[in-house]
TORDO-391824 format. One line per 5 residues: their letters; for each residue y, x, z of N, C-alpha, C. Coordinates in steps of 0.2 Angstrom, whole numbers, plus 5000, padded with zeros to 4 digits. Atoms other than C-alpha are relative to their C-alpha. Example, Ala and Ser with C-alpha at 12.3 -4.5 7.8 and 13.67 -1.06 7.14 Angstrom:
! TORDO-391824
AS) 4994:5004:5000:4978:5062:5039:5006:5004:5000; 4994:4996:4999:4995:5068:5036:5005:4996:5003
! end
This chain:
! TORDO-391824
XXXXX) 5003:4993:5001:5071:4997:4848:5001:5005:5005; 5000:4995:4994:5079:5006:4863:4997:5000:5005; 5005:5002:4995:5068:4998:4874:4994:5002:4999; 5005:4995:5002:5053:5002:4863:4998:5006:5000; 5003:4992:5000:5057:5019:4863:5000:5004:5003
XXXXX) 4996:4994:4993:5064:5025:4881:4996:5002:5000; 5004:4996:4994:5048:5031:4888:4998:5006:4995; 5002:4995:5003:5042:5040:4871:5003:5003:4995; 4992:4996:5002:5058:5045:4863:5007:5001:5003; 4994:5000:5000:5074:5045:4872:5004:5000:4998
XXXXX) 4996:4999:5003:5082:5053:4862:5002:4993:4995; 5000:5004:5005:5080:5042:4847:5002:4993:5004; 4997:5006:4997:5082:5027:4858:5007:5000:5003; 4993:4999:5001:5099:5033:4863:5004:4999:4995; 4997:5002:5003:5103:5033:4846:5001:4994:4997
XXXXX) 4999:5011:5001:5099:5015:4844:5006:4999:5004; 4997:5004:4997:5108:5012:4859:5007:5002:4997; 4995:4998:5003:5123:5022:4852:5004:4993:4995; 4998:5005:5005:5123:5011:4836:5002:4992:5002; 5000:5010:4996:5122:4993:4846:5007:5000:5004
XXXXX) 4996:5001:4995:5136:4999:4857:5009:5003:4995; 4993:4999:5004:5149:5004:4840:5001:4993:4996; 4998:5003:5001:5146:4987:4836:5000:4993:5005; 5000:5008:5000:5144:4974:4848:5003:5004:5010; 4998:4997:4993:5153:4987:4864:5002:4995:5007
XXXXX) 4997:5002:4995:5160:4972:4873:4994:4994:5003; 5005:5004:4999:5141:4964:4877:4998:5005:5007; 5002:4996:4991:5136:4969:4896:4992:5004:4999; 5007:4997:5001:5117:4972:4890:5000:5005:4995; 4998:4994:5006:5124:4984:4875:5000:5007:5003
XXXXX) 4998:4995:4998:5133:4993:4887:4993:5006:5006; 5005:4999:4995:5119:4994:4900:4995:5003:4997; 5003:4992:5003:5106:5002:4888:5003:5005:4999; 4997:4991:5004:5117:5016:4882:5001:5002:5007; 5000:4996:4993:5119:5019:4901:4995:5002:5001
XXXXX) 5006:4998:4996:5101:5020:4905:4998:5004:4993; 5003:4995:5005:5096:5030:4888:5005:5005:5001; 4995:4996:4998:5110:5041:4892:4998:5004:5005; 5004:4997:4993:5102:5045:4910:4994:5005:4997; 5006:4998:5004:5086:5047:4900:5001:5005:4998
XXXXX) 4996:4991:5004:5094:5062:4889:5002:5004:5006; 4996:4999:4997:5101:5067:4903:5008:5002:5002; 4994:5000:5001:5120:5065:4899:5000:4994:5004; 4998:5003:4993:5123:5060:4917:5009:4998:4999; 4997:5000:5000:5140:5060:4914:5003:4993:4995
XXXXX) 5000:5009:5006:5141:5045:4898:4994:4995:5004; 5006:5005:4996:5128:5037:4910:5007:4995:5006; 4994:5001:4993:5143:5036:4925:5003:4995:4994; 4995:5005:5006:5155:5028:4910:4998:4993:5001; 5004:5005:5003:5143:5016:4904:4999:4995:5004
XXXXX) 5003:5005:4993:5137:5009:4921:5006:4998:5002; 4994:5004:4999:5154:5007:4925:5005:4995:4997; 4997:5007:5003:5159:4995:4911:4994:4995:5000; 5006:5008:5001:5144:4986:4912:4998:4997:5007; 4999:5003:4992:5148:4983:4932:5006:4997:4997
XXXXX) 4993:5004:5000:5165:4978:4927:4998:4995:4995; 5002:5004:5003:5160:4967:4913:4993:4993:5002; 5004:5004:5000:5144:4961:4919:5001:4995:5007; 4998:5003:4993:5150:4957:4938:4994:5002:5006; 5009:5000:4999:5131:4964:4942:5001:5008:5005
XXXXX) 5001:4992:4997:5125:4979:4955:4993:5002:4999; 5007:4999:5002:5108:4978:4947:4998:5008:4998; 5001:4994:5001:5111:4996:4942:5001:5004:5005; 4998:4997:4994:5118:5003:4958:4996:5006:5001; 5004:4993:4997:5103:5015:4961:5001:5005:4994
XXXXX) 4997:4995:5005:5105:5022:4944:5007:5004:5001; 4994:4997:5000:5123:5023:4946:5000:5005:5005; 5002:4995:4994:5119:5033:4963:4998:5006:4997; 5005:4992:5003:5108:5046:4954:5004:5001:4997; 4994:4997:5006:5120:5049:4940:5005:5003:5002
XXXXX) 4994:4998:4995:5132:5052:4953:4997:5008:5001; 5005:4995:5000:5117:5065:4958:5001:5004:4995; 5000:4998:5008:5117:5070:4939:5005:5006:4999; 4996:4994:4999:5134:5079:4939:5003:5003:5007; 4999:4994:4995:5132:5086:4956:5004:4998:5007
XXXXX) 4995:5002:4997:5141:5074:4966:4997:4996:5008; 5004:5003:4996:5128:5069:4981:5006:4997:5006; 4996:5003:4993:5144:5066:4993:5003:4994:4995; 4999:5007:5001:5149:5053:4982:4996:4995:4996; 5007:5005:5001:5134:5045:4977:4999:4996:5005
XXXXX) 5000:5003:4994:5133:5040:4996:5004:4995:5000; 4993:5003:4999:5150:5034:4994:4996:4994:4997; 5001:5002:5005:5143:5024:4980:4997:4994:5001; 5004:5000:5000:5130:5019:4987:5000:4994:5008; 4997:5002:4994:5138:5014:5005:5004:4993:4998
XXXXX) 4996:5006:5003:5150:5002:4996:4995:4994:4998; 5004:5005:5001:5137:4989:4992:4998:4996:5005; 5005:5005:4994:5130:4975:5002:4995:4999:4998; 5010:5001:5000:5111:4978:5003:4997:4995:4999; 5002:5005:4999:5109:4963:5009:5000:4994:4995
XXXXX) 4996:5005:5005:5116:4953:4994:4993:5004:4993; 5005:4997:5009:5103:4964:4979:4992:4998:5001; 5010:5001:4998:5085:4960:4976:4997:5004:5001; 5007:4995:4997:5072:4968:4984:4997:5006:4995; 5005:4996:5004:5066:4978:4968:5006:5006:4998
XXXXX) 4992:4996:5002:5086:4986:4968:5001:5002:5007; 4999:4996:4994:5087:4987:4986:4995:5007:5001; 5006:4992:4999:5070:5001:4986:5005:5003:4995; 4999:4995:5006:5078:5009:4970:5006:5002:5004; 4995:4999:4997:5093:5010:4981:4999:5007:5006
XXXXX) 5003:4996:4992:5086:5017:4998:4996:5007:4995; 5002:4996:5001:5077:5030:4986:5004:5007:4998; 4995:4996:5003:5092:5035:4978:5006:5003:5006; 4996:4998:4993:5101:5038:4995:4996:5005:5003; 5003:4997:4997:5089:5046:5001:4999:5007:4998
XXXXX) 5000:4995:5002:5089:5059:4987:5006:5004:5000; 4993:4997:4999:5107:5063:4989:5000:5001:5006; 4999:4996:4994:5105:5067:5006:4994:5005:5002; 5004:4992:5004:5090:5081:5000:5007:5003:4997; 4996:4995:5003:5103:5087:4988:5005:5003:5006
XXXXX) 4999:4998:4995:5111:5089:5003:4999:5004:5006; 5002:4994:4996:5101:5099:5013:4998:4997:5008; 5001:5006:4996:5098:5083:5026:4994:4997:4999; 5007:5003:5002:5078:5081:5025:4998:4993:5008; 5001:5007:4995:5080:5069:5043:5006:4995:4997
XXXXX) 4994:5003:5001:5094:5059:5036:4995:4996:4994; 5004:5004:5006:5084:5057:5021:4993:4996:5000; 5006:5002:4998:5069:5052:5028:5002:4992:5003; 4997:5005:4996:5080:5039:5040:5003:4994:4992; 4999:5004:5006:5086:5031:5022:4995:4996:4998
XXXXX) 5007:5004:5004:5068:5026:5016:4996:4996:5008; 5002:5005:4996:5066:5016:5034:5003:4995:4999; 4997:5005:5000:5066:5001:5027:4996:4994:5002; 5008:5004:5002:5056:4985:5027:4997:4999:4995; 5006:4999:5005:5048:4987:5012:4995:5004:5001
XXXXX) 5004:4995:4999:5041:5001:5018:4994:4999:5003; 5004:5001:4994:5025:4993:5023:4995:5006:4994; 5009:4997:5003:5008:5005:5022:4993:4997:4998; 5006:5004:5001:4996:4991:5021:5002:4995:4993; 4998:5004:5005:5004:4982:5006:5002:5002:4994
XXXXX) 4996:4997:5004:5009:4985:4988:5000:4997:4996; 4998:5002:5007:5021:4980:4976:5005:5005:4995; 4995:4997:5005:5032:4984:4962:5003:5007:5001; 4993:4992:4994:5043:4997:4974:4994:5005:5001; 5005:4996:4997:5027:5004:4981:4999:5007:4999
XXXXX) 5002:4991:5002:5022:5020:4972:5005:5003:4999; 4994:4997:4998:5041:5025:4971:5001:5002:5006; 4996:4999:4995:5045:5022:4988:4994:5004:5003; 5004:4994:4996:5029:5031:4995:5001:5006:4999; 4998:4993:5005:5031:5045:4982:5006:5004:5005
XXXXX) 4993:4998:4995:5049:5047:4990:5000:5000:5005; 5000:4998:4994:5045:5048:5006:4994:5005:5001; 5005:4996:4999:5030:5057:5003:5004:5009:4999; 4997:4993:5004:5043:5072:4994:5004:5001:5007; 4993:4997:4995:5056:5071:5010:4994:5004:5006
XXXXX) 5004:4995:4995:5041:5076:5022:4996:5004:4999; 5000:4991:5002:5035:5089:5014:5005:5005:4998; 4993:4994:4999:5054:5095:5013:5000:5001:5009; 4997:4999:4992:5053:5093:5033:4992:5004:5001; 5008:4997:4998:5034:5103:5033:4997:4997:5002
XXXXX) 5005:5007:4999:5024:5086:5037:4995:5001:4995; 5007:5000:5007:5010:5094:5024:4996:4993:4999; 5006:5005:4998:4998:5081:5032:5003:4994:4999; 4995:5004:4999:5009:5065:5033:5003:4999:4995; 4998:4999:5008:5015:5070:5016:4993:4997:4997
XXXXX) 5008:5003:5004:4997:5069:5007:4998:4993:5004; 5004:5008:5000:4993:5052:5015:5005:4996:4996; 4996:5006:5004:5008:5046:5008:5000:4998:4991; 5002:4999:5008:5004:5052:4991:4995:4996:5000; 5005:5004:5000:4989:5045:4995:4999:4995:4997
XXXXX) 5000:5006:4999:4994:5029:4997:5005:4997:4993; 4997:5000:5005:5006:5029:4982:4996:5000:4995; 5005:4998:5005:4991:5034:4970:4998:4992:5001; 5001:5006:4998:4983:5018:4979:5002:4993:4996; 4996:5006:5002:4995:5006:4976:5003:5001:4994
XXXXX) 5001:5000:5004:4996:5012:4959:4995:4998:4995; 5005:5003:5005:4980:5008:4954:4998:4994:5000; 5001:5006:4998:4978:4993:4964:5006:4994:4995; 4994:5003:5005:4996:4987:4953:4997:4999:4995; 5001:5000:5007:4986:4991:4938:4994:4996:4998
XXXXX) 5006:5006:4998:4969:4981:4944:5004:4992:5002; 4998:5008:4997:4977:4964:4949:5005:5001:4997; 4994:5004:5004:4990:4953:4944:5001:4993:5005; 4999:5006:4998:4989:4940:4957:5002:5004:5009; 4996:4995:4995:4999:4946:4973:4993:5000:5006
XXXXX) 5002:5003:4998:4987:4939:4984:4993:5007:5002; 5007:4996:5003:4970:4949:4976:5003:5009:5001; 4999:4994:5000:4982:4964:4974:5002:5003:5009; 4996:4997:4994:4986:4965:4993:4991:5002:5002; 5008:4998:4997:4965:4965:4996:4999:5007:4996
XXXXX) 5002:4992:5004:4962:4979:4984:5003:5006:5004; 4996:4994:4997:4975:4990:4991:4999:5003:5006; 5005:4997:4995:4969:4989:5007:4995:5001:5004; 5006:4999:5001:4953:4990:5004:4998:5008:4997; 4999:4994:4999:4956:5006:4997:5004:5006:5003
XXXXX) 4997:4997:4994:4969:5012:5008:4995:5005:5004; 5005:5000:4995:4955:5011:5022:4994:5004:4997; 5008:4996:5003:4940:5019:5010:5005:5008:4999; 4996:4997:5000:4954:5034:5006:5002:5004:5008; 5001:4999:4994:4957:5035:5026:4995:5003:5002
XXXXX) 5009:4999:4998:4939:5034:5030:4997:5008:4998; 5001:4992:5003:4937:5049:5019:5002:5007:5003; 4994:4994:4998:4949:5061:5028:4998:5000:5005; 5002:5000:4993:4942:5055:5045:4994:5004:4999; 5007:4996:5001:4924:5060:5038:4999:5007:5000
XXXXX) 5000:4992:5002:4929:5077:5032:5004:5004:5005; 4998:4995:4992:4938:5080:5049:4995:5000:5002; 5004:4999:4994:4925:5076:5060:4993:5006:4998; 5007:4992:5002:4913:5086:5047:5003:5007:5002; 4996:4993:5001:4926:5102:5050:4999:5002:5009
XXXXX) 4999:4997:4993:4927:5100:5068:4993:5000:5004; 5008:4998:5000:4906:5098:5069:4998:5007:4999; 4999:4993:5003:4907:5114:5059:5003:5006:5004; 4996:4995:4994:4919:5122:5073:4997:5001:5004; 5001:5004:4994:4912:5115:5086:4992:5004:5001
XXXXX) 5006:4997:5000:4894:5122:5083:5001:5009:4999; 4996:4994:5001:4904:5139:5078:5000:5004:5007; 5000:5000:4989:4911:5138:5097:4992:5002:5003; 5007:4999:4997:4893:5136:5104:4997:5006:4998; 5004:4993:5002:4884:5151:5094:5006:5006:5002
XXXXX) 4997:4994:4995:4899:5163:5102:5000:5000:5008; 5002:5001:4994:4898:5154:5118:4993:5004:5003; 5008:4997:4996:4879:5159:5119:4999:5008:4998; 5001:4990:5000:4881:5177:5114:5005:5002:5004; 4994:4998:4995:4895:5178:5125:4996:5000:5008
XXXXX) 5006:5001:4994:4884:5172:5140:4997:5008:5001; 5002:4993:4999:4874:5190:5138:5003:5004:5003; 4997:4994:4997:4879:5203:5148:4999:5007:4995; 5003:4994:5006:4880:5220:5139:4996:5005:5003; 5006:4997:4997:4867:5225:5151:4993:4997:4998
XXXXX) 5004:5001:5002:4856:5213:5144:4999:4999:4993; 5001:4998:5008:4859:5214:5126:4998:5007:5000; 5002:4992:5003:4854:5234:5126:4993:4999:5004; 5005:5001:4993:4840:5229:5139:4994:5000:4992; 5004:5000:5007:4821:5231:5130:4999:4991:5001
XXXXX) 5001:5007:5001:4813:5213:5126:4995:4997:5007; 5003:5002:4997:4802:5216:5140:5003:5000:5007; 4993:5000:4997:4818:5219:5151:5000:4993:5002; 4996:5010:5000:4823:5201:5148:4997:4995:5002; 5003:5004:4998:4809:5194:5151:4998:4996:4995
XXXXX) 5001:5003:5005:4806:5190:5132:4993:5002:4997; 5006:4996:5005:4790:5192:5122:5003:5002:4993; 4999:4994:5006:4788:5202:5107:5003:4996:4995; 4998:5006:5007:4788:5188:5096:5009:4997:5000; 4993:5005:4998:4805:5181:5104:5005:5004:4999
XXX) 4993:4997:5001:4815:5198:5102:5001:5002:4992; 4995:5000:5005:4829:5200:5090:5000:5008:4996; 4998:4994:5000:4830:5217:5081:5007:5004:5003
! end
């Protein structure tokens, strides 16, 4: 039931998990939803608890990014690092290592560290041309640190590409099919951005020219008559 109801009650789904973990408190999977329905409500604090007996019972760092943010949660971004530092990356699966690098990256924003945190999210998963599971997290998250560093431009592609790779997720189911979609749209997304520059800088660029050629006149020949200029009647301007 607590799984049923995270996304559209927490609350209530905390209460389930509450009830599961006064009777069956010494089960790893018990303790781990009342930690995660906890975050949910935001009682970051019973979250920290929870996650820490269902590390020591379960033996597992599958929640490590959680635990990192919860750390966040009661305001603790220097030791969220800590926290977060302590683990061997190298040892977690791929869908726990991004949830990691994001969560690191966001304590070093609480921090006031927008290149540090940007440095967090250079990972390899970070590819632009491909998209899995991690994808619209991890672009999202690097799309928020650079427009903390004024990267407007740089940011919007990322967002871009995040949007992308969410709908390309939600189109496919075969990794293969999902990787053509993705950058198939990428590139149509791209293409767009280029069109509407070069349309912007045609628009300048012609802009340019019509002051260039009124520039050209002398202000002896703009006051001149049209018979001055050398123009017929038909040719002069009011």
């Amino acid at each position: 039931m607590a799984a049923q109801l995270i996304d559209e009650d927490p609350e209530l789904a905390h209460q389930h998990a509450l009830s599961a973990s006064r009777r069956a408190g010494r089960i790893a999977v018990v303790r781990e939803t009342l930690a995660i329905t906890a975050y949910a409500t935001g009682d970051y604090g019973l979250a920290l608890r929870e996650l820490r007996t269902y590390r020591r019972i379960s033996g597992k760092d599958d929640q490590i990014a959680l635990l990192v943010d919860s750390e966040r949660g009661v305001g603790r971004p220097d030791r969220a690092l800590e926290t977060g530092r302590a683990v061997d990356r190298a040892s977690l699966p791929t869908p726990v290592r991004v949830e990691l690098a994001i969560a690191m990256s966001g304590a070093r924003l609480d921090l006031g560290e927008p290149d540090r945190a940007l440095r967090e999210l250079d990972i390899p998963e970070l590819d632009p041309d491909r998209a899995f599971e991690w994808s619209p997290a991890l672009f999202s998250a690097r799309a928020a640190v650079l427009e903390e560093l004024g990267r407007a431009e740089e940011a919007e592609r990322w967002r871009s590409r995040a949007l992308v790779a969410a709908e390309a997720l939600d189109a496919a189911s075969g990794a293969d099919d999902l990787e053509t979609i993705f950058v198939e749209e990428v590139e149509e997304v791209e293409e767009e951005s280029d069109d509407e520059f070069e349309a912007e800088a045609s628009d300048e660029a012609a802009d340019v020219s019509a002051e260039a050629a009124v520039d050209d006149v002398s202000p002896e020949e703009h006051d001149a008559s049209p018979d001055e200029r050398g123009e017929s009647p038909d040719e002069a301007r009011p």
